[in-house]
N, C-alpha and C positions, 0 to 999 in steps of 0.2 A: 684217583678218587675225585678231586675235584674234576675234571671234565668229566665226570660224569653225570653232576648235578646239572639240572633242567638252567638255559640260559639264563632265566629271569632272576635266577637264585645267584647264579654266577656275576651278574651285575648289580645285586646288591652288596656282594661281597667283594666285589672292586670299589665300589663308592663307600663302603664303609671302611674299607682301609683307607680309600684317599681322605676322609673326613678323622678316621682317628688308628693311624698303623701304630697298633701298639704289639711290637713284635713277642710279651709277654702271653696275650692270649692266644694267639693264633687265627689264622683267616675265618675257621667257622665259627670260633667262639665270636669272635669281632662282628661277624656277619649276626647271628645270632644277638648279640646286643644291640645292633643297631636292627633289626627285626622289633626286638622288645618296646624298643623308645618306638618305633612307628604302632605300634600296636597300642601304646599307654596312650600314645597324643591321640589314637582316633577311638579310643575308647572312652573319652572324655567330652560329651557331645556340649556343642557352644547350646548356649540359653537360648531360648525360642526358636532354636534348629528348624530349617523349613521342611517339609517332609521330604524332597526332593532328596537337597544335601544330608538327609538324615539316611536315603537308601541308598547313595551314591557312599556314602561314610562306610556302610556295614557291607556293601559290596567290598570295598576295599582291606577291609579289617580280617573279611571271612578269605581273600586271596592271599592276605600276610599271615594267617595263622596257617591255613597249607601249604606254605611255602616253608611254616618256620618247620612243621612235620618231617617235610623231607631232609633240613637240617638237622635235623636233632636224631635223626637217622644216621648221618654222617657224625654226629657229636659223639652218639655211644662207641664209634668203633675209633676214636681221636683219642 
């Protein structure tokens, strides 16, 4: 199952085990939580956001919620 997920999913789910292996949840829930936290902090725009960093943010925000897609695709059959 996991090699089958697209690389970029797979290394966020390496850095969120190195960041918090918590053998309770399991690799995609763990990936999946740390997907969440990246998604809260850029949904949270700084005050006077320049427009730039404000489309460079929601590009980023819009690649972590398709990413989290594909997980939560792998969550229902876990």
């Amino acid at each position: 199952e996991y090699q089958r997920l697209p690389k970029r999913i797979r290394q966020v789910i390496q850095e969120a085990l190195a960041f918090n292996p918590d053998p309770q949840l399991g690799i995609f829930k763990t990936a999946r939580a740390a997907y969440q936290e990246q998604i809260n902090q850029l949904s949270s725009p700084a005050k006077n956001e320049p427009e730039s960093i404000k489309t460079h943010r929601l590009k980023q925000l819009a690649k972590i919620q398709e990413d989290l897609k594909y997980l939560d695709i792998f969550l229902q059959g876990d």
